[in-house]
C-alpha positions as CSV (number, residue, x, y, z in Angstrom):
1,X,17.1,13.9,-15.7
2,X,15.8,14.4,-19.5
3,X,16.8,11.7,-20.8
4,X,17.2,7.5,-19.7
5,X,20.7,6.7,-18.5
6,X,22.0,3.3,-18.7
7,X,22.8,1.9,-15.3
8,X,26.3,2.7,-13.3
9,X,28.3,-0.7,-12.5
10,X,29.7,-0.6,-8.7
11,X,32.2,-3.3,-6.8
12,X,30.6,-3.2,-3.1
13,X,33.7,-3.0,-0.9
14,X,32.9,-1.3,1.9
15,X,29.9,0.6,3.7
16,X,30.9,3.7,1.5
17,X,30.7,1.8,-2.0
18,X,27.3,0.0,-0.6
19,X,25.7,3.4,0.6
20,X,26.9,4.7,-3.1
21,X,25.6,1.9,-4.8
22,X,21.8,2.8,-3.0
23,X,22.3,6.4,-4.2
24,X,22.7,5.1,-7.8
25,X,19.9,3.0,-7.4
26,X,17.7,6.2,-6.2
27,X,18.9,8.5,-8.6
28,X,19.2,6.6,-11.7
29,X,16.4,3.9,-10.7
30,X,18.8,0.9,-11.7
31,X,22.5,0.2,-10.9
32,X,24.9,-2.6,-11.7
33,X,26.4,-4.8,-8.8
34,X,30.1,-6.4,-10.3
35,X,32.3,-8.8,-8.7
36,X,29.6,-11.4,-6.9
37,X,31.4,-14.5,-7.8
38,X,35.1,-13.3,-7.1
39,X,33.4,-11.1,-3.8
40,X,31.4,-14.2,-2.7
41,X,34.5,-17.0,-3.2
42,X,36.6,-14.0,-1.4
43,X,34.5,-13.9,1.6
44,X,34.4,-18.0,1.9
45,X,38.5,-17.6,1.4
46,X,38.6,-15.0,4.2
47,X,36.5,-17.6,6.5
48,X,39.0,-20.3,5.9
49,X,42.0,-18.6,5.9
50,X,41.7,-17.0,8.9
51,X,45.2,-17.7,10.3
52,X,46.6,-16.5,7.1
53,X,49.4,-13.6,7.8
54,X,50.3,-13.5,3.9
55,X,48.3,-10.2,2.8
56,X,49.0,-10.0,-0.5
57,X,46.9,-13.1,-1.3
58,X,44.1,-10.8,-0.1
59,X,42.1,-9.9,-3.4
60,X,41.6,-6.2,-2.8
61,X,45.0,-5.9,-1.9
62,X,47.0,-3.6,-4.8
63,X,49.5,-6.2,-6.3
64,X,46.8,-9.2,-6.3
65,X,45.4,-10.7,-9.5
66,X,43.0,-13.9,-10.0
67,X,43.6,-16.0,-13.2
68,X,41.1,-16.8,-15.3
69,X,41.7,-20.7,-14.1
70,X,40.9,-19.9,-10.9
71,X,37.1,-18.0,-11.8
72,X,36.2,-20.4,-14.1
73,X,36.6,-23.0,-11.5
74,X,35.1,-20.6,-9.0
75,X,31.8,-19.5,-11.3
76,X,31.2,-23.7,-12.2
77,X,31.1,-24.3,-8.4
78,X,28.8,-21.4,-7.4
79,X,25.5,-21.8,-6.1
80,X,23.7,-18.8,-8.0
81,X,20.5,-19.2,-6.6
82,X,22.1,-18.7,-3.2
83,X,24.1,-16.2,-4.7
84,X,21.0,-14.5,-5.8
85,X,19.4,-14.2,-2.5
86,X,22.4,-13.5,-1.1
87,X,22.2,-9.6,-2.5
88,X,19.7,-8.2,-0.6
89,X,21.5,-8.6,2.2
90,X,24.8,-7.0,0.3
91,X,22.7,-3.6,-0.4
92,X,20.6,-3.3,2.6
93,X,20.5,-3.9,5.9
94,X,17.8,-5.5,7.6
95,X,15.8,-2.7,9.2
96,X,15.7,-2.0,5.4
97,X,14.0,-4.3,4.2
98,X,10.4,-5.4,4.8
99,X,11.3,-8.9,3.7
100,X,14.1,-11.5,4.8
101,X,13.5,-14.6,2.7
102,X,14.1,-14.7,-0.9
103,X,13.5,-17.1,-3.7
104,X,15.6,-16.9,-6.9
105,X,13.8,-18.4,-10.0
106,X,15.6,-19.3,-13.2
107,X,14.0,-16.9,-15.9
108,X,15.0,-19.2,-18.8
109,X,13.5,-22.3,-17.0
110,X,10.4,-20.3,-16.5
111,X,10.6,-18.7,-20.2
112,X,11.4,-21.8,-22.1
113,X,7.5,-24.1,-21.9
114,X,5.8,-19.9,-22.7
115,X,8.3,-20.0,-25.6
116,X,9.5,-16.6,-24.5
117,X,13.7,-18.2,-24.3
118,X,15.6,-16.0,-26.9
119,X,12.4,-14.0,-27.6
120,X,12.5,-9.8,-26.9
121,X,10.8,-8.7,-23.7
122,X,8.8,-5.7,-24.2
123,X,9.2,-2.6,-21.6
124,X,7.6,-3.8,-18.4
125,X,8.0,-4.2,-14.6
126,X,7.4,-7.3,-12.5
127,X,5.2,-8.6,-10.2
128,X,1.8,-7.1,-11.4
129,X,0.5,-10.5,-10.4
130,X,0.2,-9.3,-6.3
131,X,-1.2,-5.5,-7.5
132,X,-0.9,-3.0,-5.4
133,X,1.6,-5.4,-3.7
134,X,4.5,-5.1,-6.3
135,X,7.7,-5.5,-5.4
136,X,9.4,-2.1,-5.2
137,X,13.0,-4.1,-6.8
138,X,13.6,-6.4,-9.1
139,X,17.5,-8.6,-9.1
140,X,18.5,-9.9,-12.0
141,X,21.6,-12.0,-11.6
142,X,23.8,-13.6,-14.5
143,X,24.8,-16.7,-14.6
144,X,25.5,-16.9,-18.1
145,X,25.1,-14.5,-21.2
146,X,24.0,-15.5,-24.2
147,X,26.7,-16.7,-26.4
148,X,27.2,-13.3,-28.5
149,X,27.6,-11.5,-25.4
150,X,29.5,-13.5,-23.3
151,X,32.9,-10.8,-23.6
152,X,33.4,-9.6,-20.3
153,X,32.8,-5.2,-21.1
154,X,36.0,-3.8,-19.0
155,X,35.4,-0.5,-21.1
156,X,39.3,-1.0,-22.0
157,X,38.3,-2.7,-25.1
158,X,39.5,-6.4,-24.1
159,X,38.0,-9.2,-22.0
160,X,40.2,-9.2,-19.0
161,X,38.2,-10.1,-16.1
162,X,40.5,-9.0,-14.1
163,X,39.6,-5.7,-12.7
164,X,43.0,-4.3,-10.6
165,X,42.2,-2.2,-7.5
166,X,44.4,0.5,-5.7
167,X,42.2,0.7,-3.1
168,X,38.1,-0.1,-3.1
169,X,37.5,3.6,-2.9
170,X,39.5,3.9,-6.4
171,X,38.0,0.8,-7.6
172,X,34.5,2.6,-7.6
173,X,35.2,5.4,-8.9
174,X,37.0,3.5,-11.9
175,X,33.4,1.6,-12.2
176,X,31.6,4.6,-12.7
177,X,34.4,6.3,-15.0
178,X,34.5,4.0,-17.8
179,X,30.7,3.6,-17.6
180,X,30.1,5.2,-21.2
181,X,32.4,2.6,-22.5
182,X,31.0,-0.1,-20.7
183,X,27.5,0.0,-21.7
184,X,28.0,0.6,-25.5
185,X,25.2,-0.2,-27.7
186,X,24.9,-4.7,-28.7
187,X,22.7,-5.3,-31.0
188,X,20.7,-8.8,-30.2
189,X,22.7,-10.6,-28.1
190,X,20.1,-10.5,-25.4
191,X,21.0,-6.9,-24.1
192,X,19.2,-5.2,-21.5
193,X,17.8,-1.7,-21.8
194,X,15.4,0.3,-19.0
195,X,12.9,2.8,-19.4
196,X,12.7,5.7,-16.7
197,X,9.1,6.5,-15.9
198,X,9.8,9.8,-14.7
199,X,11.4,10.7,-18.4
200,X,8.5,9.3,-20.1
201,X,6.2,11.1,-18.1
202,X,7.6,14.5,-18.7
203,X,7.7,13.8,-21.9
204,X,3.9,13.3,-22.6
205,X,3.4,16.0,-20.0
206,X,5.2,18.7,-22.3
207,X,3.7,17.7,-25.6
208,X,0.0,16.2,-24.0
209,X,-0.4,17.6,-21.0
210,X,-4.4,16.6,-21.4
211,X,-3.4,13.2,-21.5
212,X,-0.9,13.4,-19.1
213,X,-3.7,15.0,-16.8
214,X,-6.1,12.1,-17.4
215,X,-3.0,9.4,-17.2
216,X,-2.2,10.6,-13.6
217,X,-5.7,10.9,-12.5
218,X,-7.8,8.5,-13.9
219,X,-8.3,5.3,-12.2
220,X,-7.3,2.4,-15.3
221,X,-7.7,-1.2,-14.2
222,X,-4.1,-2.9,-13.8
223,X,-5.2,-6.3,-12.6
224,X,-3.7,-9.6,-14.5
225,X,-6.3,-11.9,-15.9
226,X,-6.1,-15.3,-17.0
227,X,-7.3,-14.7,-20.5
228,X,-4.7,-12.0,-21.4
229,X,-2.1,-12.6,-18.9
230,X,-0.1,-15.7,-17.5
231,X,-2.3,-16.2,-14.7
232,X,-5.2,-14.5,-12.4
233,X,-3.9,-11.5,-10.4
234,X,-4.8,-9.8,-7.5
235,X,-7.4,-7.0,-8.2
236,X,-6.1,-3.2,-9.2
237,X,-7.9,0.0,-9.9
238,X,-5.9,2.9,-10.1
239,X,-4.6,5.5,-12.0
240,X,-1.3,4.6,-13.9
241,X,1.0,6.9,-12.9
242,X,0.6,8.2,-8.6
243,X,3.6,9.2,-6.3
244,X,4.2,8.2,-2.5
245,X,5.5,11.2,-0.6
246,X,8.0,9.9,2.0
247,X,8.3,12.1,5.1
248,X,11.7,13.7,5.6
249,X,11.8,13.2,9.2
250,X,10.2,9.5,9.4
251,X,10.8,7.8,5.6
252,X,7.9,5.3,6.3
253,X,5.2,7.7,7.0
254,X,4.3,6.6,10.4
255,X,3.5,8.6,13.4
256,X,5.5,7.6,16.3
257,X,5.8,8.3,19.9
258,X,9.2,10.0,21.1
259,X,9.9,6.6,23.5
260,X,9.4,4.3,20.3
261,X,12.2,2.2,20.0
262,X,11.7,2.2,16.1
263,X,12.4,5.8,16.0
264,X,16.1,5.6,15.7
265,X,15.7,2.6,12.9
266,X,14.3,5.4,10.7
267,X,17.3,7.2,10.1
268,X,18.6,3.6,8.5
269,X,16.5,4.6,5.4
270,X,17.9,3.8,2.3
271,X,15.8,6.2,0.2
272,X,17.3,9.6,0.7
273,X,14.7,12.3,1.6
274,X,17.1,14.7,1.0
275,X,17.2,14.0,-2.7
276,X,14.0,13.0,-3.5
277,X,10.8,13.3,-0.5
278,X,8.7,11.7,-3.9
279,X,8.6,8.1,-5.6
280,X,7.1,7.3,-8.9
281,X,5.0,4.1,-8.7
282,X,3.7,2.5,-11.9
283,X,3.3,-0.6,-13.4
284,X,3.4,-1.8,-17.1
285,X,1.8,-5.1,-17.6
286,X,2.7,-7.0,-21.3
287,X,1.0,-10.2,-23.1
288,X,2.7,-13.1,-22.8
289,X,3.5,-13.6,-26.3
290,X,6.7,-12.0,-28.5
291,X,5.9,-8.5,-30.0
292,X,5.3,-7.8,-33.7
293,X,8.5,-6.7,-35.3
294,X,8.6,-2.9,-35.7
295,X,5.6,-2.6,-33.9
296,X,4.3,-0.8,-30.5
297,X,3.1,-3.3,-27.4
298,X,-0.4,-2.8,-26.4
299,X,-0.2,-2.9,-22.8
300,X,-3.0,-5.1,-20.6
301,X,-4.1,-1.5,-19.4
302,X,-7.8,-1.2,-19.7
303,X,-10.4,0.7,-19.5
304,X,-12.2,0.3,-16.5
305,X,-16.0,-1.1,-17.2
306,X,-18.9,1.2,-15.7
307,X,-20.0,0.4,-12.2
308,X,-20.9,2.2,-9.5
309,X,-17.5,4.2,-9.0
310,X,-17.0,4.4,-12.9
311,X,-19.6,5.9,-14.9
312,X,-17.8,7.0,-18.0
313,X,-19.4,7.8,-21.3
314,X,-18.3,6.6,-24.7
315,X,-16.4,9.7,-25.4
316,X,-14.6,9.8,-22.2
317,X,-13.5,6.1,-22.3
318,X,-12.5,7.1,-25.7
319,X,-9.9,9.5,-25.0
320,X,-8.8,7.6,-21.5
321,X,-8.1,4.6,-24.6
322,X,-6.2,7.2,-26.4
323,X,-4.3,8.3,-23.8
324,X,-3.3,4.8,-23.2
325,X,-2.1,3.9,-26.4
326,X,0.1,7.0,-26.9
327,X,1.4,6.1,-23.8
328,X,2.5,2.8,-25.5
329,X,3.5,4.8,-29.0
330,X,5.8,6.8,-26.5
331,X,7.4,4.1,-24.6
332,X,8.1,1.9,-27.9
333,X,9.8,5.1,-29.6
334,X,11.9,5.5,-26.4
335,X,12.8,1.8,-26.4
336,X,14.1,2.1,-29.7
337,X,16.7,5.0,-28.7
338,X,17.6,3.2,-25.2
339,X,21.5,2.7,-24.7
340,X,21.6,-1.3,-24.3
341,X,24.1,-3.4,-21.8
342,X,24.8,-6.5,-22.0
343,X,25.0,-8.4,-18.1
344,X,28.5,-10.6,-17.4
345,X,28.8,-13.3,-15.5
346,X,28.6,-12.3,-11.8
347,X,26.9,-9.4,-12.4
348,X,23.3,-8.3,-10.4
349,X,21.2,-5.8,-12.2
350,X,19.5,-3.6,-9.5
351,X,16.3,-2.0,-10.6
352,X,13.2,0.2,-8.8
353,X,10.4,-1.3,-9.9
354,X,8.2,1.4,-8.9
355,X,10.0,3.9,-11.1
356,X,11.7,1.4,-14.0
357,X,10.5,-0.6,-16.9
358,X,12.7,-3.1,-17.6
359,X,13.3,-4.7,-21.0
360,X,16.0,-7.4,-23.3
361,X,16.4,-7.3,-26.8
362,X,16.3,-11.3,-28.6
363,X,19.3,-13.6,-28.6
364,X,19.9,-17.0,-30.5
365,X,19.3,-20.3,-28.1
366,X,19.3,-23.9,-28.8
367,X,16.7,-24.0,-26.8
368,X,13.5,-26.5,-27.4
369,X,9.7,-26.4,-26.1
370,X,10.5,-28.2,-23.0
371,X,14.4,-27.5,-22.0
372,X,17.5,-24.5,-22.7
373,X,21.5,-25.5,-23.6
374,X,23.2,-25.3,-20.6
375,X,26.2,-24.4,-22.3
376,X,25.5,-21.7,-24.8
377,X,22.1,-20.0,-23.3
378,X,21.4,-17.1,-21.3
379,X,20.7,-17.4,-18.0
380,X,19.6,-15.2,-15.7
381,X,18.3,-15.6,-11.6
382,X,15.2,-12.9,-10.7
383,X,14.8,-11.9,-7.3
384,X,12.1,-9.7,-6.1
385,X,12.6,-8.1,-3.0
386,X,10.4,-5.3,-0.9
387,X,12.1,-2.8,1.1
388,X,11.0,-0.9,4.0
389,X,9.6,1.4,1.3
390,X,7.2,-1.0,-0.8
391,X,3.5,0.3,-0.7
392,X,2.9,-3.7,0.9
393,X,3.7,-7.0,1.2
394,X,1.1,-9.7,-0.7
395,X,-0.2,-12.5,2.1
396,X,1.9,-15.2,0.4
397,X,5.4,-13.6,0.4
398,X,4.4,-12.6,4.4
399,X,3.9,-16.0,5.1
400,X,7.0,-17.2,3.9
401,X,8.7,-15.2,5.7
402,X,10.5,-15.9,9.4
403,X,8.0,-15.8,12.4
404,X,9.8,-12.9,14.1
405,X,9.6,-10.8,11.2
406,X,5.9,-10.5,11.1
407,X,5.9,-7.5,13.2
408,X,7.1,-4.1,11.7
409,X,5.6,-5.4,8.2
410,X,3.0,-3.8,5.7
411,X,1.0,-6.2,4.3
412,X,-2.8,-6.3,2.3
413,X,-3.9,-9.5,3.6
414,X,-6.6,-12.0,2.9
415,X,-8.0,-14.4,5.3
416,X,-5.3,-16.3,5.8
417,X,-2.8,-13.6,7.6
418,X,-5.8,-11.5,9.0
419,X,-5.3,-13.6,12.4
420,X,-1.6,-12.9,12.1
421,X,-2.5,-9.1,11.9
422,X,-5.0,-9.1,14.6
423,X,-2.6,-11.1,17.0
424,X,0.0,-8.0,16.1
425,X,-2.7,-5.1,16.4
426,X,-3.8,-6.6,19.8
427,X,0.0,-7.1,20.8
428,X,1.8,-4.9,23.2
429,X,4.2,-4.1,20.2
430,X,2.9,-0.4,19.9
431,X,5.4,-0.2,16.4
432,X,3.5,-3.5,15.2
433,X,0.1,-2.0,15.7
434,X,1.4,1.4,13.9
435,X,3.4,-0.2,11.1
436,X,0.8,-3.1,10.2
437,X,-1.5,-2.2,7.7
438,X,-4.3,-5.3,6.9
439,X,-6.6,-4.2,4.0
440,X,-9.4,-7.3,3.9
441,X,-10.0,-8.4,0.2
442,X,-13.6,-8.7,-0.7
């Protein structure tokens, strides 16, 4: 890949269109889930109407259409943060994923007292609060776009929400077909762009491959402080961009014994060896304020202060500080050429967090210090999940997380799960002992 590609939208139908839809998240680090709403209200119809011999009220079959009365009602009723959490579960199944509990949090409830509502969000991942402990995807789901935006993008040039189906095999392929159309350039409506990590990397490797040398080996400090950032993170120190190396055979890297019953959950990996045995994993942290106009966004990267492991002269943390900011220069000159997409309603934008940097462009809101319009404002539900694949799972999201579940999970825990941890390593569970990796916080 030389270039950024703006995500693929996909209807999940069936195991095939779900296996597709991880392939598209592998490849092209972000994909675009359609249909939740008219898929979610489908499932509760099938539930109901169980006795119901009349198949051509079934949604996917070819002659069915749904009128616009009918999803209207359907989207005002829906539950989106149960909707949210509800995706997951739709992509991946549970050996999967290294967590099980979810909690969707409105971005423009959280963005509205920062005075961030209707502002542009810089290129940036999520989650830099837990360090090392990122989650490895962020969900996006739309409730509402804002207000210029809000045309559903059938690539056929009207707003028909209806998207006809010959069969759900046809209906993906369709998706991915009209893509180019679909995710047209808006300008300010809110539209979302991503950055691949990957590109930008080759890119400063072919034209500074110095920098690019110090970049990927030169431990930078990536930890959120109060004074810069939103609030005190967990401790980082490393360089910015590294790669995990998944093993072909086992995807999580773990020696196992021939008898171990986790053996045969390994070939349930979502992340395909055979495309890819390596995984970018950076993390761009941003101030909490809007950027300057025209400008490039100074990262919170920094420099790391001399101590014992860090003795760096004045020259060297020189060019380690240039090296940083042409690494902003570059990102902010590929933002500017990014294709943009504008989210519908009842769409999920799927994106690896390792890999992506994530971004929106402004949008008009009549929202105040304290509150958003519920009719006319964007509104968006943020889901972080980590998959069987995340580097580890921060103390707090462990504990919220079902009791049986605590076995088979990484995890860098504090005090507070190291008895959990120690009950698993002295456990018969010879998987738990394997799989459960406590790293004590000084």
């Amino acid at each position: 890949m030389t270039t950024t590609t703006p995500p693929q939208r996909i209807r999940i139908t069936n195991e095939a269109s779900r296996k597709q839809a991880l392939g598209l998240l592998q490849r092209d680090g972000a994909v675009i889930v359609t249909h939740l709403v008219d898929d979610d209200d489908d499932d509760d119809d099938d539930d109901d109407d169980d006795d119901d011999d009349d198949d051509t009220n079934h949604p996917h079959h070819n002659g069915s259409t749904t009128t616009k009365t009918t999803t209207t009602t359907t989207r005002s009723k829906t539950d989106w943060p149960k909707l949210a959490t509800s995706v997951p579960r739709r992509l991946w199944t549970t050996e999967q994923l290294a967590t099980r509990h979810w909690t969707a949090a409105s971005v423009r409830d959280e963005h509205v007292p920062l005075k961030l509502h209707g502002q542009p969000l810089p290129p940036h991942t999520d989650g830099y609060i837990w360090g090392d402990g990122q989650p490895d995807i962020v969900e996006l789901v739309c409730q509402q776009p804002a207000a210029e935006a809000a045309v559903r993008d059938d690539g056929d040039g009207d707003d028909d929400d209806d998207d006809d189906e010959n069969n759900s095999n046809n209906n993906n392929n369709n998706n991915n077909n009209n893509n180019n159309n679909n995710n047209r350039n808006h300008n300010s409506v809110g539209a979302n762009y991503v950055l691949n990590g990957n590109v930008i990397y080759q890119e400063i490797r072919s034209k500074r491959p110095d920098l690019a040398q110090l970049l990927t080996t030169v431990p930078v400090d990536h930890t959120e402080r109060s004074d810069s950032g939103v609030a005190q993170g967990v401790e980082s120190v490393r360089p910015i961009w590294e790669w995990i190396e998944y093993d072909k055979n086992h995807p999580d890297n773990d020696d196992r014994d021939e008898d171990d019953e986790a053996l045969s959950k390994a070939s349930s990996s979502w992340w395909d060896t055979s495309i890819s045995q390596r995984r970018l994993c950076w993390r761009r942290m941003v101030p909490p304020q809007p950027p300057v106009p025209g400008t490039a966004v100074e990262s919170l990267w920094q420099v790391v202060e001399e101590n014992d492991n860090h003795n760096h002269d004045n020259d060297t943390r020189a060019t380690i500080q240039d090296a940083i900011a042409y690494l902003n220069q570059t990102i902010h000159d590929q933002a500017r050429a990014a294709p943009r997409f504008c989210l519908q309603t009842g769409e999920a934008l799927l994106v690896d967090n390792y890999v992506m940097l994530h971004a929106r462009d402004g949008f008009s809101t009549l929202a105040t210090t304290t509150t958003a319009s519920t009719t006319t404002d964007r509104w968006m539900w943020r889901v972080w999940v980590w998959t069987q694949h995340c580097r580890q799972v921060p103390p707090e999201i462990l504990l919220q997380q079902p009791q049986e579940q605590l076995q088979g999970t990484r995890t860098a825990a504090p005090a507070t799960v190291h008895a959990a941890g120690q009950a698993l390593r002295e456990s018969g569970s010879a998987a738990a002992r394997r799989r459960l990796v406590v790293e004590q916080q000084q």
